[in-house]
Every structure is written in structure tokens, then in C-alpha cells.
C-alpha positions as CSV (number, residue, x, y, z in Angstrom):
1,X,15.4,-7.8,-14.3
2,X,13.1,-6.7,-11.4
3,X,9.5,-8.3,-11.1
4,X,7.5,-6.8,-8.2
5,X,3.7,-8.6,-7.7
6,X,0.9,-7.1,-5.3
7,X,-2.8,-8.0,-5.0
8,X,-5.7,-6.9,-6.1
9,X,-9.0,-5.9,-4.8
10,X,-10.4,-4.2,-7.6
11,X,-10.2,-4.9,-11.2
12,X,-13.1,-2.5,-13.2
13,X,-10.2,-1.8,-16.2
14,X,-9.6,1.5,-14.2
15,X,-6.3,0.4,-12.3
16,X,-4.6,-0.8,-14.6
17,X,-6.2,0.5,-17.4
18,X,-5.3,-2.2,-20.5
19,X,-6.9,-0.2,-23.2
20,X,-6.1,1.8,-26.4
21,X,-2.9,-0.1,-27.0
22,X,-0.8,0.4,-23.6
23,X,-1.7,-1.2,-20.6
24,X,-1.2,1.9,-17.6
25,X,-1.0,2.2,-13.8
26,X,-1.8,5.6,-13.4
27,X,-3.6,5.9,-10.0
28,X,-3.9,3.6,-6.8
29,X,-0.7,1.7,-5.2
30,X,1.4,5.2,-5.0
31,X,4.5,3.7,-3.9
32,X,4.7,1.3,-6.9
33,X,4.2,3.9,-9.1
34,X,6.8,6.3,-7.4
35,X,9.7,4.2,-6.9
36,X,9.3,1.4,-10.0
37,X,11.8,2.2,-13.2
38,X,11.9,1.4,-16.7
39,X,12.5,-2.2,-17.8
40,X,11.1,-3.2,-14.2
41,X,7.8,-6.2,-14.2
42,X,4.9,-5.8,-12.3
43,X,2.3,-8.6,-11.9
44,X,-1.2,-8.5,-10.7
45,X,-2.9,-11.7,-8.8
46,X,-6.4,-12.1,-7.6
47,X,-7.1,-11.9,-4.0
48,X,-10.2,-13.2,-1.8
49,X,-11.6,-9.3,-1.8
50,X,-11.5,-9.4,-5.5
51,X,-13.0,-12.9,-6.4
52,X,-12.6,-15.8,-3.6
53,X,-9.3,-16.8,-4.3
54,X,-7.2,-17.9,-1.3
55,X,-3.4,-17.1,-0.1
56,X,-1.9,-19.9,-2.4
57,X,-4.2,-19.8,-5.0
58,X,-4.0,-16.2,-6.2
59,X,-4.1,-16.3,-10.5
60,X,-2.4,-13.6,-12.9
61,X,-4.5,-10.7,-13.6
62,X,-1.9,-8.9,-15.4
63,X,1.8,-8.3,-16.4
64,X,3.8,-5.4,-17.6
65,X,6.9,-4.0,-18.4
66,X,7.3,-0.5,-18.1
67,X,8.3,1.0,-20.4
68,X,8.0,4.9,-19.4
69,X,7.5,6.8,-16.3
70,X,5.6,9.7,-16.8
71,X,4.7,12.4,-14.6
72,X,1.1,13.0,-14.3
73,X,0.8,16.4,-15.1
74,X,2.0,15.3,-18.3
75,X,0.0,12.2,-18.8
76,X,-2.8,14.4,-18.7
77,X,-1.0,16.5,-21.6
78,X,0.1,13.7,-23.6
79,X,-2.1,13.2,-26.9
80,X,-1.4,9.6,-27.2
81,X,-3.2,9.0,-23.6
82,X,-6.1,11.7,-24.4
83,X,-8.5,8.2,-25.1
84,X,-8.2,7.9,-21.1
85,X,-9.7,10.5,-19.9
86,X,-12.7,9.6,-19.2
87,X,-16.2,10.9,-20.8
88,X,-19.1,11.1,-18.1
89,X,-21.7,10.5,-19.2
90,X,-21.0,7.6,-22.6
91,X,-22.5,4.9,-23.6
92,X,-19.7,2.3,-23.7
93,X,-17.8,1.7,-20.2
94,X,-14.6,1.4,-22.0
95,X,-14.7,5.5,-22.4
96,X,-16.1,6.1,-18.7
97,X,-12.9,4.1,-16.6
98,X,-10.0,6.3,-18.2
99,X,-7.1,6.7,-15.5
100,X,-6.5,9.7,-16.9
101,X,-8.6,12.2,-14.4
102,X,-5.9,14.6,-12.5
103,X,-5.8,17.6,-14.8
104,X,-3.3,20.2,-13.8
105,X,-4.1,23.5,-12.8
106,X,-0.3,25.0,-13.1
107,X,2.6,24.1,-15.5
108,X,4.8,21.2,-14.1
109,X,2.4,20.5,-11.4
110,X,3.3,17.9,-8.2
111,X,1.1,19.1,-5.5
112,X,-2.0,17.6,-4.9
113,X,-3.3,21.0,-4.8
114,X,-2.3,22.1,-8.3
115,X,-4.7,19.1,-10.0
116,X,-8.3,19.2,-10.2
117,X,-10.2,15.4,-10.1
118,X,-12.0,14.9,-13.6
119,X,-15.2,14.1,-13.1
120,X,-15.5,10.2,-13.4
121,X,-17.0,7.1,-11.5
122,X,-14.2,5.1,-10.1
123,X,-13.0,7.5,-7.4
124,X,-14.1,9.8,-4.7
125,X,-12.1,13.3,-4.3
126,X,-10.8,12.5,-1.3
127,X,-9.0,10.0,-3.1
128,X,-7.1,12.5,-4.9
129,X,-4.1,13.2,-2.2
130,X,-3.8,9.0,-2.2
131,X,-3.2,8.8,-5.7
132,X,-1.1,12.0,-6.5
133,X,1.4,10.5,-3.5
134,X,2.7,8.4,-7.1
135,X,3.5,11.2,-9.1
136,X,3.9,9.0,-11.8
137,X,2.1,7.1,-14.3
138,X,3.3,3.8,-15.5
139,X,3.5,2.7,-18.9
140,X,3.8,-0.4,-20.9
141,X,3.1,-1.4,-24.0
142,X,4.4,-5.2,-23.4
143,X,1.8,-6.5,-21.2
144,X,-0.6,-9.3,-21.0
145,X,-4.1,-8.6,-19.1
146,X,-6.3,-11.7,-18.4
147,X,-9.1,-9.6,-16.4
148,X,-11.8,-12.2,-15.5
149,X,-10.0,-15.2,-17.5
150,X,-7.1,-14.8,-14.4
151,X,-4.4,-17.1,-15.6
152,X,-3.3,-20.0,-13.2
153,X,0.7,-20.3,-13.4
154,X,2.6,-23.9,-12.0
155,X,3.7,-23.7,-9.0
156,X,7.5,-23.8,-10.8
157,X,7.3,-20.8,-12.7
158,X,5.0,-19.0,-9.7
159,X,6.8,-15.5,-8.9
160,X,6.8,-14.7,-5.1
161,X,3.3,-13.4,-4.2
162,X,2.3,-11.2,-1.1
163,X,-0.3,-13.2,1.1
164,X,-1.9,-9.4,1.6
165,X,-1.5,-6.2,0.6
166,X,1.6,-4.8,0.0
167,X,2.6,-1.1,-0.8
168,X,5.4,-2.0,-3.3
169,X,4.7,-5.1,-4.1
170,X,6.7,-8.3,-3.3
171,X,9.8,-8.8,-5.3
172,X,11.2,-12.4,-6.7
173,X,15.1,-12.4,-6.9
174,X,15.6,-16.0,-8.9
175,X,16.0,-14.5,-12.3
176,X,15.6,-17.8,-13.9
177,X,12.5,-18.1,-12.1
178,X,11.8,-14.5,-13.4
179,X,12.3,-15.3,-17.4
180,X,10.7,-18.3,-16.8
181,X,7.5,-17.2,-15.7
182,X,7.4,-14.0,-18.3
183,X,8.2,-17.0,-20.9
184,X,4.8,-18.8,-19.6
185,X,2.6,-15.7,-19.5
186,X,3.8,-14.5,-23.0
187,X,3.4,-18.0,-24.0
188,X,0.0,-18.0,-23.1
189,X,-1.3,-14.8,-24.0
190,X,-2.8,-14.6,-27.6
191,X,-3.6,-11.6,-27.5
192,X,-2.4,-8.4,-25.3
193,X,-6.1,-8.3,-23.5
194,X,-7.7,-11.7,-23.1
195,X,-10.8,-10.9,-21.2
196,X,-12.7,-7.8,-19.6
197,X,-12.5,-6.9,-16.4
198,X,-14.0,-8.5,-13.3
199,X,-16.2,-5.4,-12.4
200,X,-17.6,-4.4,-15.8
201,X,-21.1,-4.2,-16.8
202,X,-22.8,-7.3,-18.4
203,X,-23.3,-7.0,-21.9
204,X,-20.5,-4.2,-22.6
205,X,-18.2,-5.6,-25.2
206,X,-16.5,-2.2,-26.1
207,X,-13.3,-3.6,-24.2
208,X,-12.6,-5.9,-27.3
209,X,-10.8,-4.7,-30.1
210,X,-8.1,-2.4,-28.9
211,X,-5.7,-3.9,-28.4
212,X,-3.2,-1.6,-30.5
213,X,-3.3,2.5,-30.3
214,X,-6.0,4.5,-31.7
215,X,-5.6,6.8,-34.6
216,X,-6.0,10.4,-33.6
217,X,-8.9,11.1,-35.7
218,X,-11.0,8.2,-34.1
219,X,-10.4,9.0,-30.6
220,X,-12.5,10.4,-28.1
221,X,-12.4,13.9,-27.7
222,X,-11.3,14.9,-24.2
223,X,-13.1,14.9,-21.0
224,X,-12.0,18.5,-19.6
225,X,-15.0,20.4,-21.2
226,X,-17.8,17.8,-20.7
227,X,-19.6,20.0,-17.8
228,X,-21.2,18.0,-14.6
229,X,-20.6,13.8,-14.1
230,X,-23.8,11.7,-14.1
231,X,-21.9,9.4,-11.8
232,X,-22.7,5.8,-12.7
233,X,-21.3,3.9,-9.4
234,X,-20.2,0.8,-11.4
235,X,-18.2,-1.5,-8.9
236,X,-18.7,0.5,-5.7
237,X,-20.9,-1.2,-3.3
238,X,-21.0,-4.6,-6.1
239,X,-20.2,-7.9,-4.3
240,X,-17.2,-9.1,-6.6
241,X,-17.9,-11.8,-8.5
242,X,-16.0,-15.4,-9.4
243,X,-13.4,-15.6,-11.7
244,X,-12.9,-17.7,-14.4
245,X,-11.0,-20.9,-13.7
246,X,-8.3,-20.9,-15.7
């Protein structure tokens, strides 16, 4: 039982994505995503950058167990993650942040140079080399996402948490402290998503209700053929904004 936590600085339901039913890490932090297994935890905790929240006082975000590794050429390929890529322009946020934008141009492609970006509004291309360093996506469909509701766990049950950024995150050994705080969090959680996102547009409620996968025949058709982005810049440049206290 391995649970690895890092901070975040961004939270606009893009990285993670907690959406159609799986929670997934499929861009940003490359080294998490290229040397975490199966079965392993991952936490996410506020930071100051994201919403004021000092070394010590850092609340859950998220939590996941993953649960597959996939590569990201097939990510892409996989129908049950086709509701990710994203669909520039929609009406709803919910359809614009997919993680699912590196298409590849070659069969079983690693190279940076054998994806193409997907046009979408949560990264620049010269992002792309940062992100395909993880070669992986990450999985889970055990998870608990708080988003702006950021949970605050006692200082008991409080895994080991990085005081900055960290690469691969900042692992806590005590197993029983381990279970302990999965127990809380799971304890807590009444649903699999609690709240939206810190950086998501007022007034957009089309991150409730999916909390469970899709059916085929009511999910979004795929990005690949939707021509030129009208990039909607919706958390770069936006002074984040408090959290919830909870």
C-alpha cells in the first residue's frame, strides 16, 4: 500500500479530470504518472498558488487509486475515455476540459513527435513535450474529488504532505496511518465528486451528475474532426480564488 501526495496549483477539472465515472491524471506531473503502479494512492492538497492555503494547512482535493496505467496513445483510442476529449467550441465546460488531447499520429506512438495537441483551452503546445515525458495516463475509478469543498483531515490521520512542489509526490510509509486516512476520506465522501472545480466558470453546473460512466450512445462525439479551437482561456491569467472551509 503506497500513498504518494503532491500539491496543487491548478484545479479547472482538467488535471485530474473527475468526470464521466473515472477520476484520470492524464497530463501534468510526468513523473507521477510514469513511475506510479496499479493499486498505488495518490492525494491532491491545496497550496497557497491555488487558493491561500499555507504549508500546514493544505486540505484534500482529491484521492485515487489506480487502477490502470494506460499508455497515452491508447487513451486516446480507448472508447470508454472518448467523453474526454475535449469539444472546442461547447456550451458546457464539462465537455471543453477533457485530458484527453494527444492524438497519435503513428501506431504505438511514445515520441512527442508522433502526437498532435487537440485543440483545447487548458494548455499551450509547448506544453506538449512536458506532458508526453508521462507516457501514461492514470486511472481510477475509486476516488473521491472535493474540488472547491477541499476536505480538512485531523492532524492524526494527515498523510505526509510536501511543503512545495514535488515531482513524485511525497510518500507516507505508516501503513496504519495510510488505511486510516483512506478510511476518513471514504468516510466522508458521499458521493465520488463532491464539488466543482476551483477554476470553473460561475454558473456552469454540467459537472454534477456524472458521477458513473456514460452510455455510449449519450456521449459526446469525438474532438478529432471539430476543425479550428475558439480558445476560451478559462483559468489562465484568473487570480485563484478561496476555497471552501471545510
Amino acid at each position: 500500500m503506497r500513498l504518494f501526495a503532491y500539491k496543487m496549483t491548478h484545479d479547472s477539472g482538467f488535471a485530474p479530470n473527475p468526470f464521466w465515472g473515472y477520476l484520470t491524471l492524464a497530463t501534468c506531473k510526468p513523473k507521477i504518472r510514469e513511475h506510479k503502479r496499479p493499486g498505488d494512492w495518490i492525494a491532491g492538497f491545496t497550496s497557497k498558488t491555488l487558493c491561500g492555503d499555507w504549508v500546514g494547512d493544505e486540505r484534500l482535493v482529491f484521492l485515487m487509486q489506480v487502477e490502470e496505467k494506460v499508455a497515452l496513445a491508447d487513451y486516446f483510442e480507448d472508447r470508454r475515455f472518448e467523453s474526454r476529449i475535449p469539444r472546442q467550441p461547447a456550451a458546457a465546460n464539462v465537455y471543453r476540459c477533457g485530458d484527453n488531447i494527444y492524438q497519435p499520429l503513428v501506431p504505438n506512438a511514445r515520441d512527442a513527435r508522433e502526437f498532435e495537441q487537440v485543440p483545447h483551452s487548458q494548455h499551450e503546445p509547448e506544453e506538449q513535450e512536458h506532458d508526453l515525458q508521462g507516457r501514461y495516463a492514470l486511472i481510477a475509478s475509486r476516488f473521491a474529488y472535493f474540488g472547491v469543498e477541499a476536505l480538512r483531515v485531523p492532524r492524526e490521520l494527515r498523510p505526509n504532505v510536501p511543503t512545495g512542489q514535488s515531482g513524485h509526490g511525497t510518500e507516507t510509509r505508516d501503513r496504519t496511518r495510510v488505511q486510516g486516512f483512506i478510511d476518513y476520506v471514504f468516510g466522508v465522501a458521499h458521493a465520488p465528486v463532491i464539488a466543482r472545480p476551483h477554476q470553473w466558470p460561475p454558473g456552469d453546473a454540467s459537472w454534477k451528475g456524472l458521477d458513473t460512466a456514460t452510455p455510449e450512445h449519450e456521449r459526446p462525439g469525438p474532438a478529432r474532426d471539430t476543425g479550428e479551437s475558439q480558445r476560451h482561456a478559462l483559468t489562465r491569467g484568473r487570480r485563484p480564488r478561496p476555497c471552501s472551509s471545510r
